[in-house]
N, C-alpha and C positions, 0 to 999 in steps of 0.2 A: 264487127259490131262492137260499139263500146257500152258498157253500163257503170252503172251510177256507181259510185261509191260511197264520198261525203261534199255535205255542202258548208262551207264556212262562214262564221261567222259578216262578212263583207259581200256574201254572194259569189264569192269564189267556186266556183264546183269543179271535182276532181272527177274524174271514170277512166273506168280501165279495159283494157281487150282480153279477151280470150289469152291463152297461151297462143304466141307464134313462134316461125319459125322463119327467122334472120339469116338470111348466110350461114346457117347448117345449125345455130344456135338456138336456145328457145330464149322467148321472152315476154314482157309482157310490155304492152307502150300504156304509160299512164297519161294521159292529155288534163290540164288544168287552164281553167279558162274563165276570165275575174270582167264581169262587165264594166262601161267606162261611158263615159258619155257620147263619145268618137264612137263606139262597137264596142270592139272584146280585147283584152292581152289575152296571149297564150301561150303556153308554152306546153312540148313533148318531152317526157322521162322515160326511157327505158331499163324497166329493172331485168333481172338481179344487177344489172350495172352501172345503173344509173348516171345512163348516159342521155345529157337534155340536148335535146336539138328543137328547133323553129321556135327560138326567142322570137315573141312576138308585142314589147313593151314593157315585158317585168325588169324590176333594177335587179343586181346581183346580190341585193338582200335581201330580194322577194325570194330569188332563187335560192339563198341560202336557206331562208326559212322552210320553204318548203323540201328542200333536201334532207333537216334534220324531220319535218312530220314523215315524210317515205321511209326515212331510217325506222323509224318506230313501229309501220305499218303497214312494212312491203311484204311481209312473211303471210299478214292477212290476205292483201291485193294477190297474191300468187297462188294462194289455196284457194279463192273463189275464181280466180282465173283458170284452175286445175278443173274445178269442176264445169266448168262450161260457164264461167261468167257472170253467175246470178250472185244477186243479193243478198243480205242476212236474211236466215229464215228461208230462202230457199233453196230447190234442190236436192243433193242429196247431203249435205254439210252436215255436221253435226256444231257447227257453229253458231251458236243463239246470239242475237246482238239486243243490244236496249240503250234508249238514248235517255239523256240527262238532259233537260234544255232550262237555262235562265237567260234571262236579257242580256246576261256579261258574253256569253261565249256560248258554243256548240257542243257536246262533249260526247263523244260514241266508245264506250267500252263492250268490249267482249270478251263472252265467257264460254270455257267448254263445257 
């Protein structure tokens, strides 16, 4: 099952899996996936390793962009994956989240 995480400014939307388990490893697979007039780009990350597999249309600057947002907000995506996958605000997290929104950009900060 995957859940939501964030949606980007462009309609880009990210979600993430549960904790799995790779070839003896754990992980978590982030899928991002940006609509187009064709369908969808997409592309798979697998953290802690951040390893992308099934380019699906992004350039290598989409990828790099998004490589540095994961850098920023894998540690978050892995503790909601810990817990079974939910959202801010649910479960048993002690994680509160709260969003900023203006017309420029999308902005999701969290606080313990």
């Amino acid at each position: 099952m995957l859940y939501p995480f964030m949606t980007l400014n462009d309609n880009t939307e990210i979600v993430h899996s549960e904790i799995l388990d790779i070839d003896g490893k754990e992980c978590v697979k982030v899928c991002i996936e940006r609509p187009i007039f064709e369908g969808f780009q997409s592309i798979e990350c697998y953290l802690p390793q951040y390893e992308w597999k099934n380019n699906q249309g992004f350039t290598d600057q989409d990828i790099e962009g998004f490589q540095e947002l994961l850098e920023s907000t894998a540690h978050i995506i892995i503790e909601l994956a810990h817990e079974g996958g939910g959202t801010c605000g649910r479960g048993n997290s002690d994680i509160k989240c709260y969003e900023n929104m203006d017309n420029a950009y999308r902005q999701m900060s969290f606080v313990q």
